[in-house]
TORKOL-4160 file (C-alpha; in steps of 0.2 Angstrom, whole numbers, padded with zeros to 4 digits, m for minus):
61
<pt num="1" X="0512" Y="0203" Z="m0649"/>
<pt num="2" X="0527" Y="0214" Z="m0638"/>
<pt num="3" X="0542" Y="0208" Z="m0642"/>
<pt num="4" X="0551" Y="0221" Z="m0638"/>
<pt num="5" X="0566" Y="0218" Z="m0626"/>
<pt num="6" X="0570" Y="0228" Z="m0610"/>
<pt num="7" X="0588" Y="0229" Z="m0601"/>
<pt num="8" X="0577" Y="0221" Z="m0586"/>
<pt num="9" X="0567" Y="0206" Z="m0587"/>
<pt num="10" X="0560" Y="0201" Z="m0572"/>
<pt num="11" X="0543" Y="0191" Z="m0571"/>
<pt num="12" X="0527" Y="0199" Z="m0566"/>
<pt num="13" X="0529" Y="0191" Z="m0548"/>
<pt num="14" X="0548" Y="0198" Z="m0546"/>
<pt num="15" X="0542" Y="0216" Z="m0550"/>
<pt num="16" X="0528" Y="0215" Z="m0538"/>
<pt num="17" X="0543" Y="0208" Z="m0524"/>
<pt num="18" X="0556" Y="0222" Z="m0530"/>
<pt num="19" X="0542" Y="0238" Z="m0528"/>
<pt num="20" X="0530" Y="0246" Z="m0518"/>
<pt num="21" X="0512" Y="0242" Z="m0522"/>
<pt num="22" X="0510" Y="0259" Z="m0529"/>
<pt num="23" X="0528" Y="0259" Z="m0540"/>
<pt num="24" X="0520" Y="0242" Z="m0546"/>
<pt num="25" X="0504" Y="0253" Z="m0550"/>
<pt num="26" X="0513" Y="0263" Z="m0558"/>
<pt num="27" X="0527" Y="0257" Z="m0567"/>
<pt num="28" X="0520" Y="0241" Z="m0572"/>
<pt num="29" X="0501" Y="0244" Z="m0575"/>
<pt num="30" X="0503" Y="0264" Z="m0581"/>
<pt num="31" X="0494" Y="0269" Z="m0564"/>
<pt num="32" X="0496" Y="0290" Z="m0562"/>
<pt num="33" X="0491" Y="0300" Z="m0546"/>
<pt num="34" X="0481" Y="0316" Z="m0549"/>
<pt num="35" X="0492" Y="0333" Z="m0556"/>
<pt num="36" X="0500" Y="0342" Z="m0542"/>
<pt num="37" X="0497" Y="0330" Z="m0525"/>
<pt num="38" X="0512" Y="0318" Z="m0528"/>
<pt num="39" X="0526" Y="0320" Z="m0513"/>
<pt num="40" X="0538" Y="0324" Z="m0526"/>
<pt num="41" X="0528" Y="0337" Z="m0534"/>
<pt num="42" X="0538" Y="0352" Z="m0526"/>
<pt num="43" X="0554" Y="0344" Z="m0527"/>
<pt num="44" X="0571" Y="0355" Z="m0530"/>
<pt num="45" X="0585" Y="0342" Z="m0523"/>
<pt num="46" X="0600" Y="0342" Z="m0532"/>
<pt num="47" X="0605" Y="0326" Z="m0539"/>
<pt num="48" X="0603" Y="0312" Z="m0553"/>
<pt num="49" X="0584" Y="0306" Z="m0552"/>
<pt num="50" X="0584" Y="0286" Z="m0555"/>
<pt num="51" X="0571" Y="0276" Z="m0563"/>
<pt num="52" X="0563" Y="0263" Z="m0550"/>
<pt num="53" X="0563" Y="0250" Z="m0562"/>
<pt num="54" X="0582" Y="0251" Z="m0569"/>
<pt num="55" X="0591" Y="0264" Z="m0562"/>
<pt num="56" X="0593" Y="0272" Z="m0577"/>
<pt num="57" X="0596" Y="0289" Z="m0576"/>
<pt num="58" X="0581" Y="0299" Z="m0578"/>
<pt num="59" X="0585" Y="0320" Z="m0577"/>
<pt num="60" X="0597" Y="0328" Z="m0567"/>
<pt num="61" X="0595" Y="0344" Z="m0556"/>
C-alpha cells in the first residue's frame, strides 16, 4: 500500500482535466518519449523550468 503524501492531491479525474493527454501519460502513468525526439530536447532558454504537476521548481538555466 502508498501511503506516501504529495503537496498535491488531486483525483485521477482532476489530473486528467488539469493536463494534456501526454503530461497525463507522462506524469501520471510514467509514459517516456524515445531519447533525443522531445520538442524540448535542444532547449537553451534561460529561466526556472517548473514541474507540470506542482510548479515546483525543477532546474534553472
Amino acid at each position: 500500500m502508498n501511503d506516501k503524501k504529495y503537496p498535491v492531491q488531486k483525483s485521477e479525474q482532476e489530473w486528467r482535466e488539469s493536463l494534456s493527454e501526454k503530461e497525463f501519460n507522462i506524469l501520471r502513468e510514467q509514459g517516456t518519449e524515445a531519447p533525443f525526439t522531445g520538442e524540448f530536447n535542444d532547449q537553451y532558454s534561460v529561466g526556472t523550468y517548473l514541474c507540470k504537476g506542482c510548479n515546483a521548481p525543477l532546474y534553472e538555466e
